[in-house]
PAMIFI-256181 format. One line per field, with one value per residue: residue number from 1; residue in three letters; chain; x, y, z of N, C-alpha, C in turn. Coordinates in steps of 0.001 Angstrom, whole numbers, plus 500000, padded with zeros to 6 digits. Example, Ala and Ser with C-alpha at 12.3 -4.5 7.8 and 13.67 -1.06 7.14 Angstrom:
BEGIN
num <- (1 2) $
residuo <- (ala ser) $
cadena <- (A A) $
nxx <- (513190 512850) $
nyy <- (494310 497750) $
nzz <- (507800 507080) $
caxx <- (512300 513670) $
cayy <- (495500 498940) $
cazz <- (507800 507140) $
cxx <- (513200 512900) $
cyy <- (496700 500030) $
czz <- (507800 507870) $
***
This chain:
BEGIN
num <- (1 2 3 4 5 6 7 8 9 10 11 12 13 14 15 16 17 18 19 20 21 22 23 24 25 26 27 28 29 30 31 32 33 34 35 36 37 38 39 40 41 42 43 44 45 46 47 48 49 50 51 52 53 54 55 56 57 58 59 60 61 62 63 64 65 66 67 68 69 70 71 72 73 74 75 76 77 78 79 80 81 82 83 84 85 86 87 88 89 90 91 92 93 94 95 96 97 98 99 100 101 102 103 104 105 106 107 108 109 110 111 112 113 114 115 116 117 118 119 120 121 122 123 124 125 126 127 128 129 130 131 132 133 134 135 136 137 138 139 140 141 142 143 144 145 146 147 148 149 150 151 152 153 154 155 156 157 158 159 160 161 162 163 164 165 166 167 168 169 170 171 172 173 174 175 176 177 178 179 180 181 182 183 184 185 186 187 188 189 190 191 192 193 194 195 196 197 198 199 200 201 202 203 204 205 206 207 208 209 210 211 212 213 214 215 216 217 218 219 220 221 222 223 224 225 226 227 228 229 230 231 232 233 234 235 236 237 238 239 240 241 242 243 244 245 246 247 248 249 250 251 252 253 254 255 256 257 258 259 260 261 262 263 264 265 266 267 268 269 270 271 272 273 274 275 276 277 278 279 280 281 282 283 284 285 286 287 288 289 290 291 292 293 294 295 296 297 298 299 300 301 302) $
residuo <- (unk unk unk unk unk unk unk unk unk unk unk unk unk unk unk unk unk unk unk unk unk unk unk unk unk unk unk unk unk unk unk unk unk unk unk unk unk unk unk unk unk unk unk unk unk unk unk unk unk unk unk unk unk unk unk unk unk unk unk unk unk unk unk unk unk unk unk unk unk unk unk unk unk unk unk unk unk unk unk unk unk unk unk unk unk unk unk unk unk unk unk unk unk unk unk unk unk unk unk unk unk unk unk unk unk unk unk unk unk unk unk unk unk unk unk unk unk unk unk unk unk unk unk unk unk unk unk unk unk unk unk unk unk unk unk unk unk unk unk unk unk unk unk unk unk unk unk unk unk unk unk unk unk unk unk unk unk unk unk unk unk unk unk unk unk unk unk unk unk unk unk unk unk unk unk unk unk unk unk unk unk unk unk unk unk unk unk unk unk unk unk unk unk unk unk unk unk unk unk unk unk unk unk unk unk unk unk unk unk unk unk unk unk unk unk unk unk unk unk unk unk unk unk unk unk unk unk unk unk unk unk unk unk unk unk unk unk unk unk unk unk unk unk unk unk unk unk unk unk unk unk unk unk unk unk unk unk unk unk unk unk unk unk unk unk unk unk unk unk unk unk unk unk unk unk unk unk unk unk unk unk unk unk unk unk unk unk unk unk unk unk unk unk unk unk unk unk unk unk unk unk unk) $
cadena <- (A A A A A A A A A A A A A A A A A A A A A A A A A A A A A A A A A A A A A A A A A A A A A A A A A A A A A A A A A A A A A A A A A A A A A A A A A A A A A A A A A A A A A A A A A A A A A A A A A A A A A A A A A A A A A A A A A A A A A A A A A A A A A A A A A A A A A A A A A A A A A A A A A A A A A A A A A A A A A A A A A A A A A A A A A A A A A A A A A A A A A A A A A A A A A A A A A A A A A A A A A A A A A A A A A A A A A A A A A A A A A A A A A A A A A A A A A A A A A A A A A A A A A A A A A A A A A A A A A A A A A A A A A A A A A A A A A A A A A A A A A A A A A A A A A A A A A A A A A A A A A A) $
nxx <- (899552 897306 897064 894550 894532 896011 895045 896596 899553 902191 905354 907290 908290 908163 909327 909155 909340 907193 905537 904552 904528 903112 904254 903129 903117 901995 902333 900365 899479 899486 899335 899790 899141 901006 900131 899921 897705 895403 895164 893289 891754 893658 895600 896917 898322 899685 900164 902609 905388 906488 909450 911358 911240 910522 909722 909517 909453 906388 905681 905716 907982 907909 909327 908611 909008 908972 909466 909214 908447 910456 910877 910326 909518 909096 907982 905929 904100 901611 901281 899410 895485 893684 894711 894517 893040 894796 895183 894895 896602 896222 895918 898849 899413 898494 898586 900141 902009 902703 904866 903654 901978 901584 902018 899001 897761 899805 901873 904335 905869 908196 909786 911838 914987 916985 917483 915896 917653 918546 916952 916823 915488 917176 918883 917113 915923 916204 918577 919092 920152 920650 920938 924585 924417 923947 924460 922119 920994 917887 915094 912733 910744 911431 913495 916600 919892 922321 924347 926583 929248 928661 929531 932230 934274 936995 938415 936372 935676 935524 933462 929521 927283 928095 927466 925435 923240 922382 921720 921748 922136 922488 924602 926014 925860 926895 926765 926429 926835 926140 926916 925916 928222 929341 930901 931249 930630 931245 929404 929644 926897 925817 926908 927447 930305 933012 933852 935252 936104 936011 935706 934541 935149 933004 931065 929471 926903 924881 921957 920922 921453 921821 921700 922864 923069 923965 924140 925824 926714 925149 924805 923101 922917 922720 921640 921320 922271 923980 925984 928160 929602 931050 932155 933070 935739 936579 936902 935018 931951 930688 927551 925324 922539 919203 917916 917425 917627 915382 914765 915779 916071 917228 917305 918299 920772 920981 920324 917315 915292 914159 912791 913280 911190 911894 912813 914652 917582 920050 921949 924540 926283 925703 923630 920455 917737 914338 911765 909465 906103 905878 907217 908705 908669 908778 909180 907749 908180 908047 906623 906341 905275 903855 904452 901680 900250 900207 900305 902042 903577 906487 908792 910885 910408 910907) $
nyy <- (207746 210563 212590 215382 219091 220800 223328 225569 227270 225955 225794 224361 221455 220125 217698 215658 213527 212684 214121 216237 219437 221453 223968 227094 229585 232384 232259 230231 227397 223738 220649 217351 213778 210540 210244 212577 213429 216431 216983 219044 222452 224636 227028 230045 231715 233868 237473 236909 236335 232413 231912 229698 226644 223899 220929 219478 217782 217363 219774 222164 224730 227837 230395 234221 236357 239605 241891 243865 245433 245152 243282 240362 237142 234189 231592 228897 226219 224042 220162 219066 219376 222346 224573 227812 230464 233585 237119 239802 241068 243972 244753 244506 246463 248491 248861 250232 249339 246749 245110 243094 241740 238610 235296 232934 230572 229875 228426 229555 232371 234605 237833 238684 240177 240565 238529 235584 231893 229137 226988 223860 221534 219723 217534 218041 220257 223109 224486 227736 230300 234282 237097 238024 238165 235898 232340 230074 227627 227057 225343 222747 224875 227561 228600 229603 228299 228196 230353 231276 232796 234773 232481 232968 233154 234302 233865 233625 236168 238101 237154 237698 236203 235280 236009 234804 232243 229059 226367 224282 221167 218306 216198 213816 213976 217071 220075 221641 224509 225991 228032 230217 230481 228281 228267 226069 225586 224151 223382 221935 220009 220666 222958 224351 225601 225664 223361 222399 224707 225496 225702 224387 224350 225282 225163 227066 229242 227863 226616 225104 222310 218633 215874 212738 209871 207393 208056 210095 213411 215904 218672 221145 223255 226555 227508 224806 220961 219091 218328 215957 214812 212463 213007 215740 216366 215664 214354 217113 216194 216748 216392 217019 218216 218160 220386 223003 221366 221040 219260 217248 213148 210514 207232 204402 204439 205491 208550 210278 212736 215615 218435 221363 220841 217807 214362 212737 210411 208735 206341 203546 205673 206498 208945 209242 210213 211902 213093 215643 217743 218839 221927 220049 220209 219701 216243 213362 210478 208282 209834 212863 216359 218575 222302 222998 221648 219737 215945 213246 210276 209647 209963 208235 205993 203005) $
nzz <- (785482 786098 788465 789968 789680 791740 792377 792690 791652 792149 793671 795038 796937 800201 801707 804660 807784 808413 807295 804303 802859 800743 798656 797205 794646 795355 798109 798878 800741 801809 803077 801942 801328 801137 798141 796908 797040 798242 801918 802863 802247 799922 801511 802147 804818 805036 803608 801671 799753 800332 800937 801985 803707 806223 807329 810045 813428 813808 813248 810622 809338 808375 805762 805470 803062 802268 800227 798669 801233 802674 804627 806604 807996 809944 810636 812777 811669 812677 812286 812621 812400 811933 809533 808858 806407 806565 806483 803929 801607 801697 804368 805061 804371 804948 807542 809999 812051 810688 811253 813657 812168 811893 810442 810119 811912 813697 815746 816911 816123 814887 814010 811408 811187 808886 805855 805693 804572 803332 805088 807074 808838 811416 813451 816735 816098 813619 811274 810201 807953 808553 805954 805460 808299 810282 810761 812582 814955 816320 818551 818292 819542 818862 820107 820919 820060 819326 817664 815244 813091 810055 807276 805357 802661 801581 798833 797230 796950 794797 793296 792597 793769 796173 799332 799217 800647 799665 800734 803359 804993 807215 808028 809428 812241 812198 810291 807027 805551 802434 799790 797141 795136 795671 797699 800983 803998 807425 810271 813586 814613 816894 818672 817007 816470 813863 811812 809343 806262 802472 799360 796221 793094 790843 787392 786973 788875 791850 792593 794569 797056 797150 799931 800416 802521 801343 798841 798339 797100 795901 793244 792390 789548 788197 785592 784482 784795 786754 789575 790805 794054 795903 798661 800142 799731 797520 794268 791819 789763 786739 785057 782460 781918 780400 781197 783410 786777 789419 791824 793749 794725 797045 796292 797520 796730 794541 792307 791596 789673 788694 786431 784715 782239 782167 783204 785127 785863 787908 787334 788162 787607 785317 783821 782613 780930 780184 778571 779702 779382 781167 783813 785904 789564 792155 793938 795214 796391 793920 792073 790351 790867 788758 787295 787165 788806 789074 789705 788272 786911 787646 785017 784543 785773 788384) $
caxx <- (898217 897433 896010 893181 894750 895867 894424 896961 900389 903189 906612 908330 907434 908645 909201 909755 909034 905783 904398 904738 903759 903054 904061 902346 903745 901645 902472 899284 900475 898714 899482 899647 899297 901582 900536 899864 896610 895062 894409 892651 891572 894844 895813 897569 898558 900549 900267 903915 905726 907021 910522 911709 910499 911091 909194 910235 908977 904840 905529 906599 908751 908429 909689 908007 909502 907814 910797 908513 908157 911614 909773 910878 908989 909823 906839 905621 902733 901478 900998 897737 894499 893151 894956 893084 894181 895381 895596 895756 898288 895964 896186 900026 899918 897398 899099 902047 902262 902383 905899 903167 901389 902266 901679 897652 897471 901369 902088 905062 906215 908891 909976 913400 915593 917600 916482 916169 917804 919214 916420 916329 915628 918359 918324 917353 915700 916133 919157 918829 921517 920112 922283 925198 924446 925097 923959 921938 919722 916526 914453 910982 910166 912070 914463 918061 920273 923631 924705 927437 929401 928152 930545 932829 935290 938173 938511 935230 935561 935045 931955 928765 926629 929134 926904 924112 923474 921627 921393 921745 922830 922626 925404 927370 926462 927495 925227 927246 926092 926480 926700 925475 929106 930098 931386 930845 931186 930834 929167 929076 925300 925889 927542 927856 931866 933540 934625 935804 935684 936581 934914 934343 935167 931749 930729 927694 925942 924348 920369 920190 922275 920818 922560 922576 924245 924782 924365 927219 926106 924173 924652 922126 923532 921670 921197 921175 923267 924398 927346 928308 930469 930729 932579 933195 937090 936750 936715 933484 931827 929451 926580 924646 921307 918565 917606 917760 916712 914861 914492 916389 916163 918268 917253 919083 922504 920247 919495 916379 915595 913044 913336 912882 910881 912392 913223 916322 917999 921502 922106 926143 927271 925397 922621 919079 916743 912552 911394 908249 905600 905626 907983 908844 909233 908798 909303 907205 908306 908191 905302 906633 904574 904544 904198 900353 899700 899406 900713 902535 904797 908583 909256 912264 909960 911377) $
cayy <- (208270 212063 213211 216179 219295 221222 224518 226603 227122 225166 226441 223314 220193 220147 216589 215405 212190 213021 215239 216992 220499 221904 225661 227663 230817 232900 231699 228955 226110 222677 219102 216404 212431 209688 209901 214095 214099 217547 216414 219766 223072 225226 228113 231409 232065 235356 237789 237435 234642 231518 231566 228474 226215 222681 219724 219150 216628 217780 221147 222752 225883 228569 231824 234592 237822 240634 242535 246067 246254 244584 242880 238775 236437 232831 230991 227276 225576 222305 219536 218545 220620 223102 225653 229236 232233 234998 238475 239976 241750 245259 244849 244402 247761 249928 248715 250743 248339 245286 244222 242253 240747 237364 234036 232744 229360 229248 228035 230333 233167 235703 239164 238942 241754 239814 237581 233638 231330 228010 226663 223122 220237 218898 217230 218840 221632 223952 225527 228856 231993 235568 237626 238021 238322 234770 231013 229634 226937 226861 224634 223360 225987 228717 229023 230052 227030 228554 230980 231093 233838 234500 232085 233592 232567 235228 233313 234069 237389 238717 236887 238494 235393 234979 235632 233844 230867 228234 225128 223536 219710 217419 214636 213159 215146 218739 220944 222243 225792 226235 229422 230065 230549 226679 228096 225630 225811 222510 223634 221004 220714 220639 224230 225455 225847 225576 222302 222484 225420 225305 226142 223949 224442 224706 225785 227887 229074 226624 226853 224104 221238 217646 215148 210984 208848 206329 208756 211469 215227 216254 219720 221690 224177 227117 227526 223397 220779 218512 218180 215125 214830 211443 213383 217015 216684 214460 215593 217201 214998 217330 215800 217708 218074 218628 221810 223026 220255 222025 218890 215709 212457 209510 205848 202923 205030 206003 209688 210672 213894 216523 219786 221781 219415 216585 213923 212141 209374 208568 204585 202972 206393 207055 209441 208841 211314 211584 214699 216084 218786 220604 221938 219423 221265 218373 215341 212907 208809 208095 211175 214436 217826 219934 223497 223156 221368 218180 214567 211910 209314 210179 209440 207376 205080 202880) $
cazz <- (785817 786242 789919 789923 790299 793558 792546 792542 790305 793062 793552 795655 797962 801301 802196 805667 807626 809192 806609 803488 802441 798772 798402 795956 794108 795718 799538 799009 802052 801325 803250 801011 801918 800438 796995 796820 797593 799502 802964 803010 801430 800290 802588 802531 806081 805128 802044 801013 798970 801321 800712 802699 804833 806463 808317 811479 813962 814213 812459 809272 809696 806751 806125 804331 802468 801657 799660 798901 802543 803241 805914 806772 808743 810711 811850 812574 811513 813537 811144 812675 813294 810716 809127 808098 805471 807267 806319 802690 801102 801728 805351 805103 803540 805746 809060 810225 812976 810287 811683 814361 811570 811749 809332 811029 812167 813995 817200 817130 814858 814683 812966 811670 810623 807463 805168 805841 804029 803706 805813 806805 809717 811643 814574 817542 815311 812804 811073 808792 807972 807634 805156 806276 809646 810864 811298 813924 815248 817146 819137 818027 820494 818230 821399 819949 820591 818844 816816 814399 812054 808645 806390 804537 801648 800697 797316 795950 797176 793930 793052 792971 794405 797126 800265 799312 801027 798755 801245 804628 804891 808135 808071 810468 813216 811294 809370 805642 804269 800465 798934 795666 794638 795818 799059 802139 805802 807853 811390 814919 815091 818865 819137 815870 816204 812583 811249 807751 805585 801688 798365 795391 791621 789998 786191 787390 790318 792561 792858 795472 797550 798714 800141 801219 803080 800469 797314 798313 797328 794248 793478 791070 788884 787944 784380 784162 784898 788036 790029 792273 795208 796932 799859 799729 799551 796177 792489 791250 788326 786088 784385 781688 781715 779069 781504 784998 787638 790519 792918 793521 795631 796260 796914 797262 795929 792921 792485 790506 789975 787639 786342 783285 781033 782033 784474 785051 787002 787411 787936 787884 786951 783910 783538 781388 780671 779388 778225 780222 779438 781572 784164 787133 790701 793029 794118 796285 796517 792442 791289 790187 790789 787715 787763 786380 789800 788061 790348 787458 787346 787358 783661 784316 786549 789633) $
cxx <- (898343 896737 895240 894301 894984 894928 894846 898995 901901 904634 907762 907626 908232 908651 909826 908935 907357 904769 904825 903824 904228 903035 903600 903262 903474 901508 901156 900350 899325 899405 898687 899778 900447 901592 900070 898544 896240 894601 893724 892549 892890 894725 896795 897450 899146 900596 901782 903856 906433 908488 911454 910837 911283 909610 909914 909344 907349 904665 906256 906857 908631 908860 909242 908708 908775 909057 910354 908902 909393 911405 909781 910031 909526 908641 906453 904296 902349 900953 899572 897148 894440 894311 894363 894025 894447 895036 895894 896326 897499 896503 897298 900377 899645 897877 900275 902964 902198 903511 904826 902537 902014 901222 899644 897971 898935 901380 903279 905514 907282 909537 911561 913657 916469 916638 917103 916528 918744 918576 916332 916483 916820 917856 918521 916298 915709 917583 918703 920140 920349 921387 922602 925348 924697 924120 923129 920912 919110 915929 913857 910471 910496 913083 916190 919179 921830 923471 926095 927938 928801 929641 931079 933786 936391 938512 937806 934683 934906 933639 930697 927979 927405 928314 925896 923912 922277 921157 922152 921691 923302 923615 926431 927442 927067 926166 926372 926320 926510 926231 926598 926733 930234 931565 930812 931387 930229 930766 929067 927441 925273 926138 927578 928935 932263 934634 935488 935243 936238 935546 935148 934301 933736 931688 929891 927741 925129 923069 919972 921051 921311 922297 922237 923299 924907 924723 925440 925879 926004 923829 923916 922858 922523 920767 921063 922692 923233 925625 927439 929761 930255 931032 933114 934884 937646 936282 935498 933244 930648 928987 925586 923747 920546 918188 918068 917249 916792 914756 915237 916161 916858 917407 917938 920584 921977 919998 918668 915881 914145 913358 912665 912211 911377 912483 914382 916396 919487 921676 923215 926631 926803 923751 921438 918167 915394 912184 909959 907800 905710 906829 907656 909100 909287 908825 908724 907525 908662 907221 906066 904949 904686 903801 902675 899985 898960 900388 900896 903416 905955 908625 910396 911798 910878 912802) $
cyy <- (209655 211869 214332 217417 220247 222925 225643 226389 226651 225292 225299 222592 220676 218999 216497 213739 211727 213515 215388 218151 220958 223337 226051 229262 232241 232828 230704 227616 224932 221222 218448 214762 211990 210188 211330 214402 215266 216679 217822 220870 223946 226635 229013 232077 233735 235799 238195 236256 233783 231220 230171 227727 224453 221736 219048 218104 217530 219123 221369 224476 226711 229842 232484 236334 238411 242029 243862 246361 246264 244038 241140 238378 235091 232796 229390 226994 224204 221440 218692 219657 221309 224299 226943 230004 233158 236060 238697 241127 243430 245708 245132 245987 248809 249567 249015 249946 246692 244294 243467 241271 239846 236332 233444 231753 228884 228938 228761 231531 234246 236553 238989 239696 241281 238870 236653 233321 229895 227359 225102 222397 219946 218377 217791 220315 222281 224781 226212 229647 233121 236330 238351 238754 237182 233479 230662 228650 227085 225537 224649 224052 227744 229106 229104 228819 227658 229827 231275 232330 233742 233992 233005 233412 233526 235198 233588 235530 238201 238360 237262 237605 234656 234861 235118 233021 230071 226843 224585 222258 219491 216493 214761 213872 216562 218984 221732 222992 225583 227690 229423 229879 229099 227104 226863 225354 224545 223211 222385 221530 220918 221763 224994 225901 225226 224216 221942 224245 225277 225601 224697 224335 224177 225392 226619 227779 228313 226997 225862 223262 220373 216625 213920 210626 207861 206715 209790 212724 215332 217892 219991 223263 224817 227379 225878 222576 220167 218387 216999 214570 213881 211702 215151 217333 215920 215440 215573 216627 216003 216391 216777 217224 218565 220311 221710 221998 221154 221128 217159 215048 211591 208490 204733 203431 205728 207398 209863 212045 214709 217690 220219 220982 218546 215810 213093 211306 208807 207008 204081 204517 207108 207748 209200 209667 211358 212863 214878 217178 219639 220261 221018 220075 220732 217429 214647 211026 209180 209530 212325 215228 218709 221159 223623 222707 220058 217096 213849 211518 209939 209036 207888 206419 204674 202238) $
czz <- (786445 787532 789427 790456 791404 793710 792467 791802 792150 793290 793987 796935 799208 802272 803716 806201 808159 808365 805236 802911 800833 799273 797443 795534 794487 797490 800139 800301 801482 801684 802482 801713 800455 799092 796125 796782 798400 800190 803550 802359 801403 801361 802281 803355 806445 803576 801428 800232 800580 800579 801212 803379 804642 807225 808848 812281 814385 813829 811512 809839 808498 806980 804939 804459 802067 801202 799803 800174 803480 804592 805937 807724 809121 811399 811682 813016 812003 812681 811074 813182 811966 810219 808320 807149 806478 806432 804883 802439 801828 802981 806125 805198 804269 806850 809234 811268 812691 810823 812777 813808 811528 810971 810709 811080 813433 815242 817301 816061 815266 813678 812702 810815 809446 806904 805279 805139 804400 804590 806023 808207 809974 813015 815973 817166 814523 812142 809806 808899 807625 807052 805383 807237 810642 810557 812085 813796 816131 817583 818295 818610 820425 819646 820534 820928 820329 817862 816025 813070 810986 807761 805322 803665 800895 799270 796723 796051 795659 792924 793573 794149 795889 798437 800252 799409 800420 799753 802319 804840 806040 807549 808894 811961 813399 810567 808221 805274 803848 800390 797638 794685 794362 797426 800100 803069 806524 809503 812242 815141 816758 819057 818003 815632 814519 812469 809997 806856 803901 800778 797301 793887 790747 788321 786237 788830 790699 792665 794149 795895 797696 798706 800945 801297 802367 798656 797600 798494 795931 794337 792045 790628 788255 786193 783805 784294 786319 788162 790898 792608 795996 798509 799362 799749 798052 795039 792027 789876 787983 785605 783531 781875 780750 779470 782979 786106 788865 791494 792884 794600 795629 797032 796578 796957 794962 793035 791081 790366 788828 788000 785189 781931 780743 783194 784363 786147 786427 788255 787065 787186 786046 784073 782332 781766 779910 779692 779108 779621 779748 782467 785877 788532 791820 793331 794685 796220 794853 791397 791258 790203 789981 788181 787143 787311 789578 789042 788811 788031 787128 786206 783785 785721 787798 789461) $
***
């Protein structure tokens, strides 16, 4: 069954345990209930794109680029209470004093001088990297908790995608950057001191990490394609895909996943695949989000 839909063209979900937010392509924000319903009208808080973001315990964290102006943002949105539009793009433009413009609705916001990435929840807070300038986590109160070098890998020195950090991964009490290149650096979420460092043998650049406690590590490869890693010192297992998969989850051990006109699920090992329309870009319980802003079932059911 199709949902009604959101209004605007959807770039990626932003699941957490409290909430979930729908990004839009155009920096549209939009809480969703259970089954992706709007629990209100969409919003564009800031006239850039929303490059990251997370849900954290009573707020979502995003970060917004504005490349022309080379101009980054870091602000948090409270997951209850109204959220308004902010500011459009003209305003950005005619204010020489726009480094103050900040995202509307935030209970905190700040200007940063690199660009965010790798943004995600951990506990305690927040880790991101700006490029390469370093690591760090924050409070929910944006208070700077640690900071940490920008990872670095001598080996992939000669790769172009080398400092670009693709994804941030809670387990065990550590936080693992990825680099687009299949670098990763294993931080103490407590201090941020360096626990493991090492790279990974991939076929492609990485578009994305996730990772579960009782599924391992599911890496997304950029032109299409999965990788999985039951422990990050174990041999990588490719999996072909019909296209690129943009969002994966795991339950039970199971990971399911959607992407490029298709959806997928990998159960005992073996992958199965169902062609979709259109393109998949999110995930929510069993419903994919296609990029038309359309709620269905995940092809490859429960």
């Amino acid at each position: 069954m199709d949902e009604a839909q959101l209004g605007f063209q959807p770039m990626r979900v932003d699941r957490g345990d409290s909430a979930t937010v729908v990004v839009g392509s155009l920096g549209e924000l939009v809480r969703v209930d259970g089954m992706g319903a709007p629990m209100h009208q969409p919003v564009t808080p800031f006239p850039a794109s929303v490059t990251e973001g997370a849900v954290l315990d009573g707020i979502w964290v995003g970060t917004w680029v504005e490349h022309e102006m080379q101009q980054a943002r870091m602000a948090a949105l409270p997951l209850d209470g109204e959220w308004v539009t902010g500011a459009g793009r003209d305003v950005l433009r005619q204010r020489a004093d726009s480094d103050d413009l900040m995202p509307s609705s935030s209970v905190w916001s700040r200007f940063l001088d690199a660009e965010p990435m790798a943004v995600s929840g951990v506990e305690g807070g927040l880790v991101f990297a700006t490029l390469r300038r370093g690591v760090y986590k924050i409070g929910f109160d944006a208070t700077e908790l640690w900071r940490a070098p920008y990872p670095e890998w001598p080996q992939l020195s000669g790769l172009k995608p080398r400092d670009h950090m693709v994804s941030s991964n809670e387990m065990d009490g550590s936080v693992a950057i990825w680099s687009a290149a299949g670098g990763v650096c294993v931080l103490d979420i407590e201090d941020g001191s360096q626990i493991l460092s090492t790279t990974i043998s991939l076929p492609d650049t990485l578009s994305g990490v996730r990772h579960s406690e009782d599924g391992g590590w599911l890496l997304l490869l950029n032109s299409g394609g999965i990788v999985l890693l039951d422990e990050l010192g174990s041999e990588p297992s490719v999996i072909g895909t019909p296209g690129p998969v943009t969002d994966a989850t795991c339950e039970g051990g199971s990971w399911r996943w959607t992407g490029w006109r298709h959806d997928g699920v990998l159960s005992d090992g073996v992958a199965h695949f169902a062609a979709r329309g259109q393109i998949g870009v999110g995930l929510l319980a069993d419903r994919v989000l296609t990029n038309d802003g359309v709620w269905s079932n995940h092809r490859q059911g429960h």
